[in-house]
Backbone and ligand atoms as CSV (ligand in chain L), in Angstrom:
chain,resi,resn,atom,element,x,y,z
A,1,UNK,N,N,-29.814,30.968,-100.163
A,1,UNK,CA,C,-28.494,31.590,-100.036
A,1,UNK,C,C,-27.599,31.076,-101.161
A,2,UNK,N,N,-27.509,32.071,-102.101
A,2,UNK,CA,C,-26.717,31.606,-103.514
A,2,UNK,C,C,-25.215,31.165,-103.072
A,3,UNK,N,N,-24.302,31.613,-101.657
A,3,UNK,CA,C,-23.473,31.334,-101.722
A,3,UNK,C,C,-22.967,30.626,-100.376
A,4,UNK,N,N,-23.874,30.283,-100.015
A,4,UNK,CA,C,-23.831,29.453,-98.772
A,4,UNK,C,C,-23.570,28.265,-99.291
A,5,UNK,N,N,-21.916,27.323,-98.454
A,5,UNK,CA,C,-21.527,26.496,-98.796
A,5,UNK,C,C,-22.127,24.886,-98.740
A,6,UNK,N,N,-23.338,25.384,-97.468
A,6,UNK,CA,C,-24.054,24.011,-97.183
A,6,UNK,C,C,-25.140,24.071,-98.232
A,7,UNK,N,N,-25.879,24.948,-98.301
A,7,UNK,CA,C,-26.947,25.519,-99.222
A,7,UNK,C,C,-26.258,24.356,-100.518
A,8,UNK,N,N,-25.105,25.001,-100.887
A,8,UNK,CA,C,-24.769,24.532,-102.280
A,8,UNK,C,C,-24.481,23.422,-102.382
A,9,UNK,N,N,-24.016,22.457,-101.109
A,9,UNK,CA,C,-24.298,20.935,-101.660
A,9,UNK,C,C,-25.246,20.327,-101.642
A,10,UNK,N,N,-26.416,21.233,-100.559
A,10,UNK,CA,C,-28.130,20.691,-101.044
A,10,UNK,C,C,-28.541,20.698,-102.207
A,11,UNK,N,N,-28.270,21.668,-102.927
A,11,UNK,CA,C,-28.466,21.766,-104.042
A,11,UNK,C,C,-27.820,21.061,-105.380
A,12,UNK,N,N,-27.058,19.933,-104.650
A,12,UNK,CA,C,-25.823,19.513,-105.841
A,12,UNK,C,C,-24.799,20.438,-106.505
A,13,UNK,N,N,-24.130,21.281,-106.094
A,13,UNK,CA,C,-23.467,22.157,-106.878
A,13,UNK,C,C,-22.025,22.009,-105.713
A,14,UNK,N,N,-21.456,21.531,-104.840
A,14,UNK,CA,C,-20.466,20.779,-104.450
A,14,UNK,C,C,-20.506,19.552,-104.353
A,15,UNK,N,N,-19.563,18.787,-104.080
A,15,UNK,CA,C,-19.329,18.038,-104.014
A,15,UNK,C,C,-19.667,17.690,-102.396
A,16,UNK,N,N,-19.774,16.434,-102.179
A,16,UNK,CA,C,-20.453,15.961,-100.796
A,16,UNK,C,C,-20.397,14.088,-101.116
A,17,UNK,N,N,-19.995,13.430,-99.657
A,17,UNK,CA,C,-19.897,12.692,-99.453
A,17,UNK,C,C,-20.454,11.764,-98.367
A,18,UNK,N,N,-22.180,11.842,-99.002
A,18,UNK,CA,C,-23.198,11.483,-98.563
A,18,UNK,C,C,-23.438,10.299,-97.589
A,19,UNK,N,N,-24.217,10.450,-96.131
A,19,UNK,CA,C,-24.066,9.143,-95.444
A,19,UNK,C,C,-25.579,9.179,-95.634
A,20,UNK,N,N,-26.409,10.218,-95.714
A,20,UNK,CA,C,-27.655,10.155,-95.502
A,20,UNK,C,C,-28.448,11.331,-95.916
A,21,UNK,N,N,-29.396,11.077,-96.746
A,21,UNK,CA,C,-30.603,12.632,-96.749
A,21,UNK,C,C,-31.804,12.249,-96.780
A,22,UNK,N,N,-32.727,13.063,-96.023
A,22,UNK,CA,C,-34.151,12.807,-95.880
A,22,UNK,C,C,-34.958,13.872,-96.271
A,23,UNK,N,N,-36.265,14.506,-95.989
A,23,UNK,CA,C,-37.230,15.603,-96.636
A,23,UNK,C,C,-36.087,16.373,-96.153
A,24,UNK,N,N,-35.861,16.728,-94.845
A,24,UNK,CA,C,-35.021,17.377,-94.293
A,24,UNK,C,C,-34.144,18.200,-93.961
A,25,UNK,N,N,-33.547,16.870,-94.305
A,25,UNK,CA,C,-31.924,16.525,-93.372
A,25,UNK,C,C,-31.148,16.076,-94.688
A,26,UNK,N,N,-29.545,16.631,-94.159
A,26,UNK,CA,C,-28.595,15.737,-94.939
A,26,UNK,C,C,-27.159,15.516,-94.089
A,27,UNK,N,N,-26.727,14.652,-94.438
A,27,UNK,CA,C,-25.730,13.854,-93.547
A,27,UNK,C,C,-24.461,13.391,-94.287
A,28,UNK,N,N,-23.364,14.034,-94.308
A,28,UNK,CA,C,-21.968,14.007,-94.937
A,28,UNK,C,C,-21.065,14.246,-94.661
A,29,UNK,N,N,-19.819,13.765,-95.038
A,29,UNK,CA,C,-18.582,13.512,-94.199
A,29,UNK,C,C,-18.223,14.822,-94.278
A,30,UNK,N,N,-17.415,15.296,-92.918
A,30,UNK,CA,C,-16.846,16.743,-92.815
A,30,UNK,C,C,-15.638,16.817,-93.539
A,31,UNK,N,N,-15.100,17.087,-94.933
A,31,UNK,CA,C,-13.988,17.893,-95.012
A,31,UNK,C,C,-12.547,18.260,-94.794
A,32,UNK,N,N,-13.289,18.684,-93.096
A,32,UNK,CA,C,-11.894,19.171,-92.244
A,32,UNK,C,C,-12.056,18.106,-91.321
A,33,UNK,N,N,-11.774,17.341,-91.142
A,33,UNK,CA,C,-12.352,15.837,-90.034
A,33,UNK,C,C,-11.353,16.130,-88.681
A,34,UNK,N,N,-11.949,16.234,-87.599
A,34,UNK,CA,C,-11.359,15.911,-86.587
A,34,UNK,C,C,-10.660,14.748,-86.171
A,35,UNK,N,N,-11.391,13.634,-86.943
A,35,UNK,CA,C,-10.831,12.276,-86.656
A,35,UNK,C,C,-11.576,11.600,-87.676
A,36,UNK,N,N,-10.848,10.681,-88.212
A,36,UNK,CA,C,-11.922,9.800,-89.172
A,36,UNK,C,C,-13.346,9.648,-88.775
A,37,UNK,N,N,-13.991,9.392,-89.708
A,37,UNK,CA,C,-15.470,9.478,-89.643
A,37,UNK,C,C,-16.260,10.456,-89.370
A,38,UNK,N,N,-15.727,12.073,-89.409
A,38,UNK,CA,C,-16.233,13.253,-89.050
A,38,UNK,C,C,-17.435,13.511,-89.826
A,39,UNK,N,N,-18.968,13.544,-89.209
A,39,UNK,CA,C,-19.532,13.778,-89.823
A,39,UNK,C,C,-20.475,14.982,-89.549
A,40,UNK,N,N,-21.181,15.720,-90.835
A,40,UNK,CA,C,-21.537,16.925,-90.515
A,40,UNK,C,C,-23.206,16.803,-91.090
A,41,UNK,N,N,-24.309,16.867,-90.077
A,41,UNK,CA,C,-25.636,16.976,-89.838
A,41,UNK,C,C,-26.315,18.018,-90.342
A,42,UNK,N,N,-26.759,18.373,-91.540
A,42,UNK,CA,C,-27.098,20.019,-91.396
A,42,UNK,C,C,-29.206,19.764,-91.825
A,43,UNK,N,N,-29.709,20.690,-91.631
A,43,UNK,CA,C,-31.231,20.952,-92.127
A,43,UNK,C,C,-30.912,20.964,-93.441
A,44,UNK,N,N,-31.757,21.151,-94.277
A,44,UNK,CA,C,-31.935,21.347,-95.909
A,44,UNK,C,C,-32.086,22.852,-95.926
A,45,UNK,N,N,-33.141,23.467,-95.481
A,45,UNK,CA,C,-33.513,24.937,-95.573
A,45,UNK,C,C,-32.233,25.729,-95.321
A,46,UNK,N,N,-31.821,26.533,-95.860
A,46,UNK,CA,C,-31.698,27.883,-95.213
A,46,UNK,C,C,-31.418,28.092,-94.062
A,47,UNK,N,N,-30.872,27.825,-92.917
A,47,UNK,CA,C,-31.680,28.541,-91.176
A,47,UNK,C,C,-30.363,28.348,-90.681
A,48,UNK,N,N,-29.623,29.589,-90.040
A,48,UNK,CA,C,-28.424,30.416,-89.616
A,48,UNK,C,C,-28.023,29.309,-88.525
A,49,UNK,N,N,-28.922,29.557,-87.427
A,49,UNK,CA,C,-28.440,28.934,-86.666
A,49,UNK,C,C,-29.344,28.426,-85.480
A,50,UNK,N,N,-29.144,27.848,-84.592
A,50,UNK,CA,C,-30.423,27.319,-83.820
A,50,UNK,C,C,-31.562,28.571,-82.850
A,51,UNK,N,N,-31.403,29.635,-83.325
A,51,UNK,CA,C,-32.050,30.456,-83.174
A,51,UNK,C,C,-33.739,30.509,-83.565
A,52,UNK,N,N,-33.196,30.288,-84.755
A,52,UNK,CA,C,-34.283,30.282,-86.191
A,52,UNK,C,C,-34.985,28.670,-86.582
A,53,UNK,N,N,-34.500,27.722,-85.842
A,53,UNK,CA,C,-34.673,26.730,-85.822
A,53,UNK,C,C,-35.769,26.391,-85.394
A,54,UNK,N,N,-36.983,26.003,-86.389
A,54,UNK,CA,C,-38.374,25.460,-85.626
A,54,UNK,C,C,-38.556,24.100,-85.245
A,55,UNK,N,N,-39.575,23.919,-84.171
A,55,UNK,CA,C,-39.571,22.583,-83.652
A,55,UNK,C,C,-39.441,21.246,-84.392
A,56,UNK,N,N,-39.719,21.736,-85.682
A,56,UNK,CA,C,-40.274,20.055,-86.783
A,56,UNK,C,C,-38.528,20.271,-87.210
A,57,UNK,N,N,-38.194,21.172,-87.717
A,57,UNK,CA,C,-36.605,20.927,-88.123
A,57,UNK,C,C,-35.702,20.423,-87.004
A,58,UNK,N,N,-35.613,20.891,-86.075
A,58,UNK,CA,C,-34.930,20.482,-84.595
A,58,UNK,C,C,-35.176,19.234,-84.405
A,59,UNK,N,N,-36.728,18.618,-84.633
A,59,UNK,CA,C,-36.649,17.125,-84.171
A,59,UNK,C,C,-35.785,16.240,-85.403
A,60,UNK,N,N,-36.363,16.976,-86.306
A,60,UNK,CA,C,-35.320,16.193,-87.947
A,60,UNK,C,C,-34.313,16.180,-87.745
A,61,UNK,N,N,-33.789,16.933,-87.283
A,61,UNK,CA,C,-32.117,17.026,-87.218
A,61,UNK,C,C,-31.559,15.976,-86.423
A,62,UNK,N,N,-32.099,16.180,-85.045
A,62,UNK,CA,C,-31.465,15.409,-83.681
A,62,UNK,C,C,-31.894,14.248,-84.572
A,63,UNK,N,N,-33.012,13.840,-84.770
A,63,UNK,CA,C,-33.434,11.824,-85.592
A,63,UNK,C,C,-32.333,12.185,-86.348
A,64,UNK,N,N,-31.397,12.521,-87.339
A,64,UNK,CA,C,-30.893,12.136,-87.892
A,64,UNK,C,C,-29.320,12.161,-87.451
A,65,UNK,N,N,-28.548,12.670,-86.881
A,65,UNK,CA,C,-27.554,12.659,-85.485
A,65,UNK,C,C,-27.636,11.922,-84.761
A,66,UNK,N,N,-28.826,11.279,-84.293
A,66,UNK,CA,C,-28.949,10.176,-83.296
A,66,UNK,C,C,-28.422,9.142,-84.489
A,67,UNK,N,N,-29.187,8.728,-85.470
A,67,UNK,CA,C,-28.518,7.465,-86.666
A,67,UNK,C,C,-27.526,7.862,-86.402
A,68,UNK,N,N,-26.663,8.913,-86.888
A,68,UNK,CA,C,-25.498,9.343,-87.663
A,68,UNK,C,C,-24.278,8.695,-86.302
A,69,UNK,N,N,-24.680,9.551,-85.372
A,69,UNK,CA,C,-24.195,9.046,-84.233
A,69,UNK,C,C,-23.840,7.309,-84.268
A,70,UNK,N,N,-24.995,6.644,-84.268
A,70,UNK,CA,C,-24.842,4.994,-84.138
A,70,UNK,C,C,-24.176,5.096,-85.393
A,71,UNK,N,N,-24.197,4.831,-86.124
A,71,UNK,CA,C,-23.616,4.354,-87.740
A,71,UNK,C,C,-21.947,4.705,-86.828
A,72,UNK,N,N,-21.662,6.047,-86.715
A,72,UNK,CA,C,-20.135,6.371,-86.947
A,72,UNK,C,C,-19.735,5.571,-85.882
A,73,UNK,N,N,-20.318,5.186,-84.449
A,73,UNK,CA,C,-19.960,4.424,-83.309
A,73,UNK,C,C,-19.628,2.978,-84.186
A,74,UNK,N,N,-20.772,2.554,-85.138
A,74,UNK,CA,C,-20.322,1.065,-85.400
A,74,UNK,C,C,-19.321,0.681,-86.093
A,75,UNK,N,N,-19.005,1.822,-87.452
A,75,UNK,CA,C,-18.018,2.390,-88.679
A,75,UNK,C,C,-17.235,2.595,-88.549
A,76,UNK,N,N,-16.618,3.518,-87.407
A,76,UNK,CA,C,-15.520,4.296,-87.473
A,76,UNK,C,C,-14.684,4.205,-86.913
A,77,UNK,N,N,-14.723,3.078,-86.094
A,77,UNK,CA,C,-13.404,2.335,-85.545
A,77,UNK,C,C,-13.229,3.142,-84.143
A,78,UNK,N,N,-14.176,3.898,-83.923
A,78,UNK,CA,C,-13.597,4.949,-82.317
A,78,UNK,C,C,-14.418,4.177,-81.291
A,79,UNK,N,N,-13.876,5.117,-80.237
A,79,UNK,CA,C,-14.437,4.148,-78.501
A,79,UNK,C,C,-15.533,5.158,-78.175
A,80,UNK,N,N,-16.077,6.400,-79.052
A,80,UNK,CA,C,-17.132,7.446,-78.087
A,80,UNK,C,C,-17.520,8.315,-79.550
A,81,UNK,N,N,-17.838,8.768,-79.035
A,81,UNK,CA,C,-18.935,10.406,-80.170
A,81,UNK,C,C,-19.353,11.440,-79.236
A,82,UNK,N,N,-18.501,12.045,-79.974
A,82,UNK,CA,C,-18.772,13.764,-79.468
A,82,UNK,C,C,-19.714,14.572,-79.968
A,83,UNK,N,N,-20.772,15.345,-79.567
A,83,UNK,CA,C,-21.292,16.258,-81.247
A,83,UNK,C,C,-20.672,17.758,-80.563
A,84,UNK,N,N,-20.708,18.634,-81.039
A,84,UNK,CA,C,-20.799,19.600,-81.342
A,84,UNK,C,C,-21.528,20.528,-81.987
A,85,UNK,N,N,-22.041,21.695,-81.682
A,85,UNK,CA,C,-23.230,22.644,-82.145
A,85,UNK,C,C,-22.491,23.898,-81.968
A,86,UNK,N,N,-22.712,24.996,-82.702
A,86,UNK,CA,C,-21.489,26.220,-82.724
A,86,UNK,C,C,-23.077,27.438,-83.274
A,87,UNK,N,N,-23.143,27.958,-82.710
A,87,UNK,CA,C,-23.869,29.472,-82.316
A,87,UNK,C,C,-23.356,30.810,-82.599
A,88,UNK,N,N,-23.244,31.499,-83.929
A,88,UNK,CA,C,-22.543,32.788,-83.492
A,88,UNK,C,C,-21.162,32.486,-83.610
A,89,UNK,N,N,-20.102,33.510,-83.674
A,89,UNK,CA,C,-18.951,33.779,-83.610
A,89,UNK,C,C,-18.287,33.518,-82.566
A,90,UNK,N,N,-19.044,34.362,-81.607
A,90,UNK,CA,C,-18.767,34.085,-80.434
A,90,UNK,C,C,-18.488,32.013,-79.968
A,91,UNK,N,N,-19.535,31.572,-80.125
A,91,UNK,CA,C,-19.907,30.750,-79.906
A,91,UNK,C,C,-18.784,29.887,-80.976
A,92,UNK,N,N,-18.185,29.888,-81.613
A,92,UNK,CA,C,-17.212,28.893,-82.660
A,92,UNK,C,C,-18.153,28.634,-84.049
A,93,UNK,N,N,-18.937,29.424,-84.317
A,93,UNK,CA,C,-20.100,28.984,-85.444
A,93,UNK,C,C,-18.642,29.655,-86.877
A,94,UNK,N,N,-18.776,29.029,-88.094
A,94,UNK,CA,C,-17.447,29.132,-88.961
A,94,UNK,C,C,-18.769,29.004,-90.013
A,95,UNK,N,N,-19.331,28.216,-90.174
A,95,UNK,CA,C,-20.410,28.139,-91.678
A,95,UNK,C,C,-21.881,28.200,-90.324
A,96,UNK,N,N,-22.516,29.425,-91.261
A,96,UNK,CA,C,-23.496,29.853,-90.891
A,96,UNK,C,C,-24.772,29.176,-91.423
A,97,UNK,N,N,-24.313,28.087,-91.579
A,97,UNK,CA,C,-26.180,27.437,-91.743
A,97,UNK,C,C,-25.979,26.374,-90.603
A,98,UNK,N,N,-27.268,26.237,-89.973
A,98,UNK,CA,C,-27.199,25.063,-88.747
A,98,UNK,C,C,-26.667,23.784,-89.161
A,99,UNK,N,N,-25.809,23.597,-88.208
A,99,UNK,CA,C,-25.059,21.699,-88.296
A,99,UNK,C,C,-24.993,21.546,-87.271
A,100,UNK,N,N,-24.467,20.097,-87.187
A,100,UNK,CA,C,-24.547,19.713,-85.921
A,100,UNK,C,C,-23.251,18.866,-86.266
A,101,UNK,N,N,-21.990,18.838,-85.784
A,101,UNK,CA,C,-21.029,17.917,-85.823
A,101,UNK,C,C,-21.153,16.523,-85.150
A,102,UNK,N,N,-20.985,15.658,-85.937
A,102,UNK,CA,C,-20.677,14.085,-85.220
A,102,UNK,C,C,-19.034,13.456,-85.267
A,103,UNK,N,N,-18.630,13.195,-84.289
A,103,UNK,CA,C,-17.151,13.899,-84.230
A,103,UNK,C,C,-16.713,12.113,-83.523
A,104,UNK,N,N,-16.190,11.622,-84.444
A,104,UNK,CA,C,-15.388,10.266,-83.368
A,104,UNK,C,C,-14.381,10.616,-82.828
A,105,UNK,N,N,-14.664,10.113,-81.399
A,105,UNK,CA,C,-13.426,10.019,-80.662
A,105,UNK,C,C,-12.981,8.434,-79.758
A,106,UNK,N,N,-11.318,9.219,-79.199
A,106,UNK,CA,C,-10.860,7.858,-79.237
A,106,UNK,C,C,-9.670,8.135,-77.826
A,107,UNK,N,N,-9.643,7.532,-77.324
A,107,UNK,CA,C,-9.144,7.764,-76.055
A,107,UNK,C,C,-7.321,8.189,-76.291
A,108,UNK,N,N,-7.355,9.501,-75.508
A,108,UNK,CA,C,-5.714,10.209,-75.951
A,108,UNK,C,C,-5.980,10.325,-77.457
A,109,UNK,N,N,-7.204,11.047,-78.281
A,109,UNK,CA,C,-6.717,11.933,-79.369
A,109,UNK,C,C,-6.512,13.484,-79.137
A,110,UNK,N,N,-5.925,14.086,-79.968
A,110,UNK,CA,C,-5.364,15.232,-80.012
A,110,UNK,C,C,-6.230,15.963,-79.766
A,111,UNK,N,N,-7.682,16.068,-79.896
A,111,UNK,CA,C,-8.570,16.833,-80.066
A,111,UNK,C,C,-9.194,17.363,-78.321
A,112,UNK,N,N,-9.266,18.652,-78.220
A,112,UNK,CA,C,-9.649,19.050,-76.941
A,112,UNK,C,C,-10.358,18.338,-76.321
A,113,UNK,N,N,-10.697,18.637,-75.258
A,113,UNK,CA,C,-11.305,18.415,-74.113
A,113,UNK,C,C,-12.754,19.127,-74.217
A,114,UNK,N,N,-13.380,19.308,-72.997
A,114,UNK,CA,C,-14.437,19.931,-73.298
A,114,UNK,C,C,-14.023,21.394,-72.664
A,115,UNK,N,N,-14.246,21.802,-71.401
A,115,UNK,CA,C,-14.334,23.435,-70.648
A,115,UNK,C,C,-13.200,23.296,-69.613
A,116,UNK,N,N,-12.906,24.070,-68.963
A,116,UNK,CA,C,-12.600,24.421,-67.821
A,116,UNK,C,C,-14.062,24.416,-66.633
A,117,UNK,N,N,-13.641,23.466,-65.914
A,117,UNK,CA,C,-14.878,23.628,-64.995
A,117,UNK,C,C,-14.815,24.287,-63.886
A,118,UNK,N,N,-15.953,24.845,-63.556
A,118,UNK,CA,C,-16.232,25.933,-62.727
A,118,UNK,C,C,-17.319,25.334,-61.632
A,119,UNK,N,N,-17.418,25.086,-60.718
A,119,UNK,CA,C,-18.082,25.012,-59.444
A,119,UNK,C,C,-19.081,26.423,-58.760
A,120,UNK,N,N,-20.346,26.459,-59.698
A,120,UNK,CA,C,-20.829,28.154,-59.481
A,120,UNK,C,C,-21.311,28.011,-57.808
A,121,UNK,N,N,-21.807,28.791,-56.918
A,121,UNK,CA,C,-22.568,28.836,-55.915
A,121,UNK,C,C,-23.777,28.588,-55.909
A,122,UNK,N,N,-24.728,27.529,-55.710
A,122,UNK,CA,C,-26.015,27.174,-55.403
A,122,UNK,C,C,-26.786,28.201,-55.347
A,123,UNK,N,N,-26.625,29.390,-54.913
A,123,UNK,CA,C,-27.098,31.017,-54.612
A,123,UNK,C,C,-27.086,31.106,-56.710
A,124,UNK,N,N,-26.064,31.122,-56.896
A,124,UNK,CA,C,-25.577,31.596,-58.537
A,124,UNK,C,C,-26.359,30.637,-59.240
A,125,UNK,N,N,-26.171,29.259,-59.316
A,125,UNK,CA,C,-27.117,28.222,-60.301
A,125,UNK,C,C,-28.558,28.739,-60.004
A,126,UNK,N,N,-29.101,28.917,-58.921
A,126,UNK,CA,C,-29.964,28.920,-58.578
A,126,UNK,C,C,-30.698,30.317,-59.797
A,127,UNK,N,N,-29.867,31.376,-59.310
A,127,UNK,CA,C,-30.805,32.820,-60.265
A,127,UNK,C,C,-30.364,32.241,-61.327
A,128,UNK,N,N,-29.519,32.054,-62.096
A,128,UNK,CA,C,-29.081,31.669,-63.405
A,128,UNK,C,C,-30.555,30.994,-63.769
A,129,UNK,N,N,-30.636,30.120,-62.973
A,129,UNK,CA,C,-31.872,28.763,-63.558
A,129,UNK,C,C,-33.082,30.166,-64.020
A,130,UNK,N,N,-33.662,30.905,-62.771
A,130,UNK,CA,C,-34.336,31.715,-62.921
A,130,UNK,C,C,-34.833,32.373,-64.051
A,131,UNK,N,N,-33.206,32.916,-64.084
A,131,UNK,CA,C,-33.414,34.021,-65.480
A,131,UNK,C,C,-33.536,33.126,-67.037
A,132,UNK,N,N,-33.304,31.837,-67.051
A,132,UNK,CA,C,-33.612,31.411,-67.923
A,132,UNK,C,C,-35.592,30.357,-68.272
A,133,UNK,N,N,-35.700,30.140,-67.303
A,133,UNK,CA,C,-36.977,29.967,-66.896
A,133,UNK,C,C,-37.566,31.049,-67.606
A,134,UNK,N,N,-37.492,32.162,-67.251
A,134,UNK,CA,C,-37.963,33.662,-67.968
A,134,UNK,C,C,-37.891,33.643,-69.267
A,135,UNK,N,N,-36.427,33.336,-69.693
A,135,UNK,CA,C,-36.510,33.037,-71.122
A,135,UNK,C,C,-36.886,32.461,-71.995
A,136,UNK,N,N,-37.591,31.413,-71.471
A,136,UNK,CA,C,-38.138,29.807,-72.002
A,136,UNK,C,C,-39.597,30.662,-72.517
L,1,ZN,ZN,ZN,-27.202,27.649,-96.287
């Protein structure tokens, strides 16, 4: 992808502020930081989004998020780590090559919450589980 923005710092042609790269994987500070130490996980290849994502890249990724994770817990001066994964439009996906956000947090920062929680019916979890079973 000639103009894909992650693409192009694999390739050296942005600028990037490297914590880590492997056959892989590469690992660099986000940019737009939620909070100091924002860091952004992506594959090397090409691949949209965890759709397209094959098993050997998926395990590369998470091994390298799991480090990324510890490093920013020891580094970054916060009390927790959030990640984040964004799917689609729908879903909050903004750069279309797979990442995985590593996001410090810190008790009373500005930064959301997670959902509104919902309490489904045991009847409802139950087919839900179903129909995804199917999908698996
Ligand atoms: Zn790309």
């Amino acid at each position: 992808m000639d103009t894909c923005v992650f693409c192009r710092i694999v390739r050296g042609e942005l600028p990037a502020s490297v914590i880590h790269e492997d056959e892989h994987t590469l690992a660099f500070m986000n940019i737009m930081a939620g909070n100091p130490g924002h860091a952004l996980v992506i594959v090397k290849p090409h691949v949209e989004n965890i759709y397209t994502l094959d098993d050997a890249l998926a395990a590369a990724v998470f091994r390298t998020t799991t480090r990324v994770a510890k490093a920013v817990r020891a580094a970054a001066g916060c009390e927790g780590v959030s990640l984040f994964q964004a799917n689609e439009v729908a879903g909050g996906q903004t750069v279309f090559h797979f990442h995985i956000h590593v996001l410090p947090r810190l008790p009373g920062d500005a930064l959301p919450g997670v959902w509104p929680a919902v309490a489904p019916s045991r009847d409802a979890l139950d087919a839900m589980a179903a129909r995804l079973r199917a999908a698996l």
